[in-house]
N, C-alpha and C positions, 0 to 999 in steps of 0.2 A: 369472734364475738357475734352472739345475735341480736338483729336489731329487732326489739319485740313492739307492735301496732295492736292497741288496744282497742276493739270496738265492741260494740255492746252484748253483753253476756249475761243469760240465765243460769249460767250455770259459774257464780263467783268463786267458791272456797277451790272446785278444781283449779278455776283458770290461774288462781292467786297461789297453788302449788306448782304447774306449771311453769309459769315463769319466773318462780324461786330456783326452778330446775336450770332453766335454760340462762338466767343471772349467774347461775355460780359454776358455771361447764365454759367459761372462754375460751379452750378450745375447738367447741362449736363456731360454726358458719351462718351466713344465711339469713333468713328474716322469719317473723314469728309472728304470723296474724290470727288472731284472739277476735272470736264473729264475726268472722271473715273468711269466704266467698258466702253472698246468697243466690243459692242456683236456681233457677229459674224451674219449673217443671208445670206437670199439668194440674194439680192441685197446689198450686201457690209456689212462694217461696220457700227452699229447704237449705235454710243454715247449716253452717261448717261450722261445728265446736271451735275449732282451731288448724291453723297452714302449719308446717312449716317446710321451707322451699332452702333446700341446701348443694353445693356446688360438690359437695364429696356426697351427700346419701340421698340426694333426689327429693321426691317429692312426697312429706308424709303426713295423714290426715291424723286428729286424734278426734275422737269419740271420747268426751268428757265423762264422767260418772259421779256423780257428788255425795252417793251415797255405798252401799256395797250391792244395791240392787243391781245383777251383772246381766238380767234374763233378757233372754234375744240378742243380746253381743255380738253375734255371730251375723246376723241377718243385718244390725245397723252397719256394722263395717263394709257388707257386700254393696248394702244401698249407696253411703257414701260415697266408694270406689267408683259405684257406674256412674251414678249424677257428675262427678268431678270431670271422669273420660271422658264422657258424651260432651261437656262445656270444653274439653282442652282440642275435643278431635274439631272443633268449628272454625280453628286458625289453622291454616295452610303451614306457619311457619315452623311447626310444633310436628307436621304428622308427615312420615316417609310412606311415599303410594298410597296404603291402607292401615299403618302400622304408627301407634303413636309414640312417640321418642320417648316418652318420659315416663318413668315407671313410677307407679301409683304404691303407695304401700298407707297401711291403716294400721292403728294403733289406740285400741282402748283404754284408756288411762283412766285406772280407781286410785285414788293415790289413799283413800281410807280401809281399805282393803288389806288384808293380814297375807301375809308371804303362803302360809299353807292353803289359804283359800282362791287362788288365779290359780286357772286351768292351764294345761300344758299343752298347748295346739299352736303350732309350727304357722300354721296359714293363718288364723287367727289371735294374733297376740294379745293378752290382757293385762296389762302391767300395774305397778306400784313404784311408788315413790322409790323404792330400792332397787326396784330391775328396770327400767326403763334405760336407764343408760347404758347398759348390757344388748339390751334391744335394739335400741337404734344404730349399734357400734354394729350391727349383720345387714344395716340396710347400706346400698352401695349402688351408684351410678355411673354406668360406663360410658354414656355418651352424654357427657354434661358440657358439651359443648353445647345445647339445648340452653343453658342454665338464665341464659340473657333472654331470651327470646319468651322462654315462662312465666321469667319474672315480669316483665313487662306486661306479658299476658295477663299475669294473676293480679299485677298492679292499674293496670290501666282498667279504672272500674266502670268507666262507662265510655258508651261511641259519642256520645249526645256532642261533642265538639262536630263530630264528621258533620259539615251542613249538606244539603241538597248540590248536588253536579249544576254549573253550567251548561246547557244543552247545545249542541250544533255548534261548538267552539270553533270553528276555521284554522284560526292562525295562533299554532302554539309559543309563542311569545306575546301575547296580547296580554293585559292587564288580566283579562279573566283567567287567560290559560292562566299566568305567574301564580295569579291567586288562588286558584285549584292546588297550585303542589304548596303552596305556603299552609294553606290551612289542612292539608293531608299531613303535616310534617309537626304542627298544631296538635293537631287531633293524636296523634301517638305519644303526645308528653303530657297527659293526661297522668300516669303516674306521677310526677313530682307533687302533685297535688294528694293526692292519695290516702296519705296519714292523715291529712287535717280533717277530711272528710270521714275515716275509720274510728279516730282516736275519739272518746266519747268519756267527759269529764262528772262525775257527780257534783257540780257543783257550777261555777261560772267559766265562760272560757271566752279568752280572745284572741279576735284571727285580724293580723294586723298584715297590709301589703300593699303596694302602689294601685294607681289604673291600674288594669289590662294582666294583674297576676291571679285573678280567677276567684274573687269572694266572693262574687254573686254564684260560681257556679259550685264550690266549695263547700254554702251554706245550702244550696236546692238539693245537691246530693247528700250533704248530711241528713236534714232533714224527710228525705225519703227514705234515708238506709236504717234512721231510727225507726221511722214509719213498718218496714216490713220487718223489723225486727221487734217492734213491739205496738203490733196494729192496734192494741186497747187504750194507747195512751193520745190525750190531744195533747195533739203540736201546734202551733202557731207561728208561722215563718211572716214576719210584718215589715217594711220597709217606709222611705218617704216618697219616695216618686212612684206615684201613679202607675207608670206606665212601664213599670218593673213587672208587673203580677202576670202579664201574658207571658213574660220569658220565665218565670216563676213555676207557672203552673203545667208548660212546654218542658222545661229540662227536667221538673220531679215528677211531671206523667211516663217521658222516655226512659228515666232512669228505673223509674220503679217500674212497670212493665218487663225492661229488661233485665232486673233481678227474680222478678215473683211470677210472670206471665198474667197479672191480672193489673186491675185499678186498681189507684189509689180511691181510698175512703175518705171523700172530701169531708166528711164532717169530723173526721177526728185530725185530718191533716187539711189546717185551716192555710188559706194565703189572706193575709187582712191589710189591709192600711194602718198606720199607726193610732191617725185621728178617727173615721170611720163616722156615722151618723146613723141616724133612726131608718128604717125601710126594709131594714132587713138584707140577706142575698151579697152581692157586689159594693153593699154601702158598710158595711158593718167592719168596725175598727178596736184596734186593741184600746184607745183610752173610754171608746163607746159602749165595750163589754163593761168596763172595771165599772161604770157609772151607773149602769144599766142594772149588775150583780148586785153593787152596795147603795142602791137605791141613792146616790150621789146623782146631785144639780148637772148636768150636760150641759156646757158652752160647745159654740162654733165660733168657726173663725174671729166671725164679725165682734159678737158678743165680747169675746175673748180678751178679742184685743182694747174694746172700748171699757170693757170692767178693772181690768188688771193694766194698762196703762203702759205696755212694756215692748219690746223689743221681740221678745220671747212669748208669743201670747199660748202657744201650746205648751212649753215647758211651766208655765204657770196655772194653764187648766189645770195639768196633771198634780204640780203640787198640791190646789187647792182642794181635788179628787182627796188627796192620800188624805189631807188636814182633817177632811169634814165624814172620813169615811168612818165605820163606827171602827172599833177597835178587833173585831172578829172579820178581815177581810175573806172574802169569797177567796180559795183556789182555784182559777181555772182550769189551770192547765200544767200539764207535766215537762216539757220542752217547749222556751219561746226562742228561735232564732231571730236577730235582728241586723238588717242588710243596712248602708249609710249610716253604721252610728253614729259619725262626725256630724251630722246634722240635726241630731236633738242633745239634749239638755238632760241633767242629773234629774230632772222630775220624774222624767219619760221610763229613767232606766229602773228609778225605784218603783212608780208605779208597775212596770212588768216584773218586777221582785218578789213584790208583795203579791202578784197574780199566780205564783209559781205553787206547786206543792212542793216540800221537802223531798228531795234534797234539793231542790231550786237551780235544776237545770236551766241553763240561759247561755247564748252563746251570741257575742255580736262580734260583728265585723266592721273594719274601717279604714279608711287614707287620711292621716291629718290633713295631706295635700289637697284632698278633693274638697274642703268644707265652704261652704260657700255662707256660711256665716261666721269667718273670723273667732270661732272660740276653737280650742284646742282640747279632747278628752282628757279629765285629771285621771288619778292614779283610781284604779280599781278600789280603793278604799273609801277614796271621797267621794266615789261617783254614786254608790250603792247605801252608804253611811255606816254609822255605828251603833251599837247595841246601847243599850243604857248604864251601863257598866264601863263602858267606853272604848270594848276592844271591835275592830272593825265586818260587818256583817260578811264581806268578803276579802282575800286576803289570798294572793298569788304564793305559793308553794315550790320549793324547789327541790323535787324528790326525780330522780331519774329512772325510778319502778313504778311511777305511774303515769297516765295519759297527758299528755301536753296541756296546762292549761293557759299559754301564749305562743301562740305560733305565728310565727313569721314568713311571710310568703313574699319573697324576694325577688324573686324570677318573676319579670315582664313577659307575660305570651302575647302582648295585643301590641304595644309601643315598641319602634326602632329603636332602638339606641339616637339616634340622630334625631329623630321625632319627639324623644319622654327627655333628655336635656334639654332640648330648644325650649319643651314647656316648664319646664323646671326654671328654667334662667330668665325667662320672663314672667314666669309666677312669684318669684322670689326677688327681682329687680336688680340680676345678678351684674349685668352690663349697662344697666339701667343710668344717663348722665345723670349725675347728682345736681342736687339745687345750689341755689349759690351759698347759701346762708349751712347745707348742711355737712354733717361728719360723713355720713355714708350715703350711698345711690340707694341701697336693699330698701324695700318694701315691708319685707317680714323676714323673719329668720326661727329656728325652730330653737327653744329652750335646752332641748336635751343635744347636744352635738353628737353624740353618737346612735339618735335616728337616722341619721345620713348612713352611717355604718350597716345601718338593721335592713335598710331599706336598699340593698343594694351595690352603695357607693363606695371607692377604696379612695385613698388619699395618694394622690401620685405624687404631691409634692406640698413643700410647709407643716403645718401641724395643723389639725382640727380644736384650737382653742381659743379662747375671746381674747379679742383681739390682734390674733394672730394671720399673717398670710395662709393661706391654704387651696389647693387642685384638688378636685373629686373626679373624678372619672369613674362611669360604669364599668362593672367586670364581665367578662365574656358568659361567666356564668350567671348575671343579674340580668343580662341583654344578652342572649344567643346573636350571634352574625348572622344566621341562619334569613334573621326576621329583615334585615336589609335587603334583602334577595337580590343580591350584587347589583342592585338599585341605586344609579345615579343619583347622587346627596339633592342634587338641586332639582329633584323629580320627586323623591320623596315628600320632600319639605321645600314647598314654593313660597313666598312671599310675595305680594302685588300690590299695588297700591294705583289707584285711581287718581282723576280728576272732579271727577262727582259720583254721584251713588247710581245716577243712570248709566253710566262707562261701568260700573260695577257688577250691575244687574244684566246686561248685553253681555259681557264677558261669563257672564257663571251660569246663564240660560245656554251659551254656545258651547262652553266646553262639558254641561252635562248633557248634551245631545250628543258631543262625540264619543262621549264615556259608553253611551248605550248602543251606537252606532259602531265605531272601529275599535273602543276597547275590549267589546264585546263584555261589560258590564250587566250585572241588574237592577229595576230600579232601587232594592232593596239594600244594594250595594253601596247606593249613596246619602248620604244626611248635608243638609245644609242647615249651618247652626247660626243663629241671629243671639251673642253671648245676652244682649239687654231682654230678660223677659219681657218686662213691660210693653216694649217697642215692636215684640216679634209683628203680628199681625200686620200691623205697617209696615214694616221696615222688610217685608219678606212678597210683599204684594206684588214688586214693581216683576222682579224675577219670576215669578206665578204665572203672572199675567204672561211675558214673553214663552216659556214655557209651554203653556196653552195653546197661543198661536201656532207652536212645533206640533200639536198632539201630542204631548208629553204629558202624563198624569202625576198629578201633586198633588198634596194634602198638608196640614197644620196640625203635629199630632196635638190630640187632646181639645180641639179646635173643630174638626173635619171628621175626627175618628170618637171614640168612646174614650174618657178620660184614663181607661187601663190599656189603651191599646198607643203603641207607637207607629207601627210600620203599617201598611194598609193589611187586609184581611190575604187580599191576595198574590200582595208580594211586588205588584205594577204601578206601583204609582211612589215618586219623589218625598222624603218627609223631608219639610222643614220644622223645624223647634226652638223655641229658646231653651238658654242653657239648663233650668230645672227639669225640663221633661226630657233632654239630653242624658241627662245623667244616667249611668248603668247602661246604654246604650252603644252599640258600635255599628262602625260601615267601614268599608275600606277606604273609599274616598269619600275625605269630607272636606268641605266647604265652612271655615267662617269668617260669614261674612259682619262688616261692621266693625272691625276688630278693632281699628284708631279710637274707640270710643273709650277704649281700654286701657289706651297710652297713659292719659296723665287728667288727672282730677284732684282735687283742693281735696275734696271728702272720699274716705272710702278706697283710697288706690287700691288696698290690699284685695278689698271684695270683688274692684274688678280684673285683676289681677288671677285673683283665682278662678273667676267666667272665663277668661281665657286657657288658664290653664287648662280646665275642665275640658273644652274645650275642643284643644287640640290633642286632649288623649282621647279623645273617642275616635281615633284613627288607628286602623288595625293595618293600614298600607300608607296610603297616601294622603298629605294634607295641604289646603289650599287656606293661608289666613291671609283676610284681604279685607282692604279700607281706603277710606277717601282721604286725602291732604295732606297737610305735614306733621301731624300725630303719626298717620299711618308710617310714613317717610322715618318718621323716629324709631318708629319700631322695628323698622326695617333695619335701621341701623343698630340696634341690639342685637338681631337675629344675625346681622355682619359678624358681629364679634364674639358669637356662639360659634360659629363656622370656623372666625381665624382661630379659634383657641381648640381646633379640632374637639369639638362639640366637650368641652370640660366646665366645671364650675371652677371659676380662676377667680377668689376674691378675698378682703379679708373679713374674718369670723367677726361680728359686730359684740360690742363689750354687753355684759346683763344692763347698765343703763342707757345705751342705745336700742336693745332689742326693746325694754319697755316705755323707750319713746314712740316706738315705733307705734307698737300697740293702741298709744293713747292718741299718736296722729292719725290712723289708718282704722281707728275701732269703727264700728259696725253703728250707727245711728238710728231711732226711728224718727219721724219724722217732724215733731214740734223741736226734738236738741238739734237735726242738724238745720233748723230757720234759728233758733237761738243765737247758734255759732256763726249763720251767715250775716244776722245781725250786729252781733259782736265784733263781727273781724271789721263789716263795714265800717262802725262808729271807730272803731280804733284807728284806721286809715285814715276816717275823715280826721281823727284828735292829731295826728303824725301832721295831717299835710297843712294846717291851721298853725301849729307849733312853729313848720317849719317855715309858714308862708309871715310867719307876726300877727296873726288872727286875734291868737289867745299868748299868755306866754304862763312858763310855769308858775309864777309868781301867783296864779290866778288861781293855782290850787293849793289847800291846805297841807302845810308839812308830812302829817299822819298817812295822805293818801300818796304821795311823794315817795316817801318811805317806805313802803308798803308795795310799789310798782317796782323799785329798785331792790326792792329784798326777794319777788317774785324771780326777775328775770337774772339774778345770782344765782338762785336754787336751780334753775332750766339749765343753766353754764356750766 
């Protein structure tokens, strides 16, 4: 059977004959890529019709024809052959001395084209829907023991993983050396990713995957492979954090370069902010276009959140954009990719709907886990809305002849295994002591059980159902072993706990001097993450400071640097962050510090729950979570029992009326309800301990409210 990857095509009615062919030929092998390679040359990029890569007939190109115009046939088959060899001959592992292993064959396929009308030329074959399979049955591969090494070649669509060499390395067991072969071993699984980057949907698509399994690099190469494949069109790749757009504009400059040999055309291949403001240049934002286009009212933050009163004051801008816009909304744009979408709201995604032309390409990306506001993405139906008629503007399809429009990226390249459960189980409050009053320890738990499945996880033991016992454990192929790199459990993932925040700041000044010193580290190697935004600037000062005094250079991204930029410009100096500007961000060793702050809170556990989680996946090697007192000490003692349960989720599945207590205990506040609540809880203590002291007695309240307090705390039971 062939496995056919559908990327973008000028040339539809052939491609959609094509793979009618290679659908009903299961005796065929191999894989079937549809605009796919673009080779690099010295006039630009020069698309390949179509691959196909087979272990019995080698390697053969088609030259589409959509109509019966055949003239030149001859000439395009010769061009294709060389551009392909000249790209295959640049890998060592492909070419004997001088002589390339793999044999090139071409193939012009008219499929509208009448039997008497294809020429009869041996070298240059022109085929039809009838003799094509006759043709390919004479192509034939003697040394297909090539066939791994090609396809990797043909799959692996860009180097942009490979980062820059450590220089003057010494000691090949040092962290740096380790880390040179972990990310060279990185950098060649770049194919797994491959399809979700080629596959290219008429309509909406979602790329759904953990940390560290590659949507930010997934949606930069999409969005460039569109780019050269159809340079006329704007694209708009928009994310929430800030400090996303230097790695943005980094991975789709390298990628494209390396497919077309020139620049990207910034003005048709936009990188924007979600929100964006007036100035023009570096300020300018997808909800700033739509307002700017439909002569719609512009809020900011400020504004925003003082008019509309809400939690959400961007997903409420945008609503009120779409309410007030007139009914002929502007189309901006042809392709909008969207990176973090767990962090905005259905307003966000309709207003980039309504900005799309027909067919309304739009493609977002997400981690429910990563959300740092406690709401979870609904179904593609709800998110986008519905017609007036009542059937839904988007609506996920389950045809297996055409391009994926949810894909699932399962495979962790950036987290241990030992590393992405440790944060799992304290994201989720999987070991977590329970309170005394409750049914379960968990924090949160996810609606659909068989997320855990999508995302990776197998069930070693019990059943995944409410209420049920149940073991998740990662599978080898959701976590390579690879990425442990025979790394001591308790080197990898440290936990520490202080006496005060000065014993804190001394220890994490001294051990990121040795990281640069005898791990032979870079500065850019490391991140130290303060989870409480609010707090970073303080709470990161005391470390700074000590630092300094070494001649160790630090920074505050977004603070120190330019609000798009994370890392310094040249690569030598420490960032510290809090968790928002963390985000989409990695280092090998990282530091978070403050982390007790995370243990246990009246309000909000969940949200910080997930600062932490966040976290501790921005570690591509090694993690250091650390805090002061007996919060930290607690947490410590969860991360114990991650370790004795050799790193598994060991709990039971919480019932649907637990998980939505959960919700209403742990939901996300702004800040007049939760003064409300802290009011409320206090008077209620004070009414308990008065009750219980003879202050007041119930007698003192009327029946109705009586009744009323006791029919509430029923319904909670």
């Amino acid at each position: 059977m062939v496995n056919i990857v559908m990327g973008a095509t000028q040339k539809p009615l052939a491609c959609e004959e094509l793979k009618k062919f290679f659908s009903e030929h299961n005796n065929l092998d191999g894989y079937l890529y549809i605009g796919y390679p673009i080779i690099a040359t010295n006039e630009g990029g020069y698309p390949i019709d179509a691959l196909w890569i087979s272990e019995v007939h080698g390697l053969v190109i088609f030259n589409l024809i959509e109509n019966k115009n055949i003239e030149d046939y001859q000439e395009l088959q010769d061009d294709s052959a060389n551009k392909i060899e000249a790209k295959l001959k640049n890998y060592k592992q492909l070419v004997h001395k001088r002589t390339l292993c793999v044999e090139i064959n071409v193939v012009t396929f008219a499929p509208f084209i009448r039997d008497e009308d294809t020429p009869t030329d041996e070298d240059y074959p022109l085929v039809n829907t009838n003799s094509l399979y006759n043709t390919l049955m004479n192509f034939t591969w003697t040394q297909n023991e090539y066939f791994s090494a090609l396809l990797s070649v043909l799959q692996a669509i860009s180097t942009i993983r490979k980062v820059r060499k450590r220089n003057r390395l010494e000691n090949p067991n040092s962290r740096g050396s380790r880390l040179n072969a972990l990310e060279e071993t990185i950098a060649n699984l770049d194919n797994r990713q491959s399809k979700a980057v080629i596959e290219t949907v008429e309509g909406v698509q979602r790329i759904r995957g953990l940390a560290g399994s590659g949507k930010t690099i997934v949606l930069a190469l999409k969005a460039a492979y569109l780019h050269a494949q159809h340079p006329d069109w704007k694209i708009a790749i928009t994310f929430n954090t800030r400090s996303l757009k230097g790695q943005f504009k980094r991975l789709i400059n390298t990628f494209y370069i390396e497919q077309t040999n020139d620049e990207p055309n910034w003005e048709n291949l936009q990188i924007i902010h979600a929100w964006g403001a007036s100035g023009g240049g570096n300020r300018n934002g997808i909800y700033y276009a739509f307002c700017r286009s439909n002569n719609v009212e512009y809020y900011d933050y400020q504004t925003s959140k003082y008019k509309f009163k809400s939690e959400d004051p961007f997903g409420k801008a945008c609503e009120h954009a779409l309410l007030t816009a007139e009914a002929s909304i502007k189309e901006l744009y042809d392709v909008i990719l969207i990176d973090e979408a767990q962090d905005f709201s259905q307003g966000f995604f309709r207003l980039c709907y309504a900005m799309l032309k027909t067919p309304k390409r739009l493609v977002y990306a997400y981690d429910e886990l990563q959300s740092l506001k406690l709401q979870s993405l609904p179904s593609p139906e709800e998110l986008f809305g519905y017609h007036e008629d009542g059937t839904p503007k988007v609506k996920f399809y389950q045809d297996n002849g055409k391009p994926q429009q949810d894909i699932i990226l399962e495979k962790c390249y950036r987290n241990s295994r030992p590393v992405l459960v440790t944060a799992h189980a304290l994201g989720f409050g999987i070991y977590r002591k329970p309170e005394v009053d409750s049914e379960t320890s968990l924090v949160q738990m996810f609606d659909q059980k068989d997320l855990w499945l999508d995302v990776g996880y197998k069930v070693l033991d019990g059943e995944l159902e409410d209420g049920k016992h149940v073991v998740l454990a990662r599978t080898i192929e959701s976590s390579p072993r690879f990425l442990e790199m025979n790394e001591n459990v308790d080197d990898l993932i440290l936990f520490k706990s202080f006496a005060s925040q000065e014993e804190q700041d001394i220890w994490v000044a001294e051990q990121i001097a040795l990281n640069l010193k005898n791990d032979e580290l870079r500065p850019d190697d490391i991140i130290v993450i303060n989870p409480d935004p609010l707090s970073t600037n303080r709470a990161v000062g005391g470390v700074r400071a000590r630092l300094f005094d070494m001649e160790i250079r630090s920074h505050t991204a977004g603070v120190d640097t330019t609000p798009d930029e994370f890392f310094s410009v040249n690569n030598d100096s420490i960032a510290f962050t809090g968790i928002y500007r963390a985000k989409g961000n990695e280092a090998a060793m990282v530091y978070v510090i403050n982390s007790d702050k995370c243990y246990e809170s009246t309000y909000e556990l969940a949200k910080l729950r997930n600062q932490l989680f966040t976290a501790i996946t921005r570690s591509k090697a090694w993690v250091r979570v650390l805090g002061v007192g007996d919060d930290m000490d607690k947490l410590i003692q969860e991360f114990e029992k991650v370790k004795a349960h050799d790193f598994t989720l060991d709990f039971k599945y919480p019932t649907k009326k637990q998980r939505e207590n959960m919700n209403i205990i742990n939901r996300d506040m702004d800040r007049p309800e939760l003064e409300r609540v802290k009011k409320s809880k206090s008077e209620l203590k004070q009414l308990v301990k008065s009750l219980e002291s003879g202050e007041v007695y119930l007698a003192d309240f009327d029946k109705d409210t009586i009744d009323r307090l006791r029919s509430l705390i029923r319904d909670e039971e």
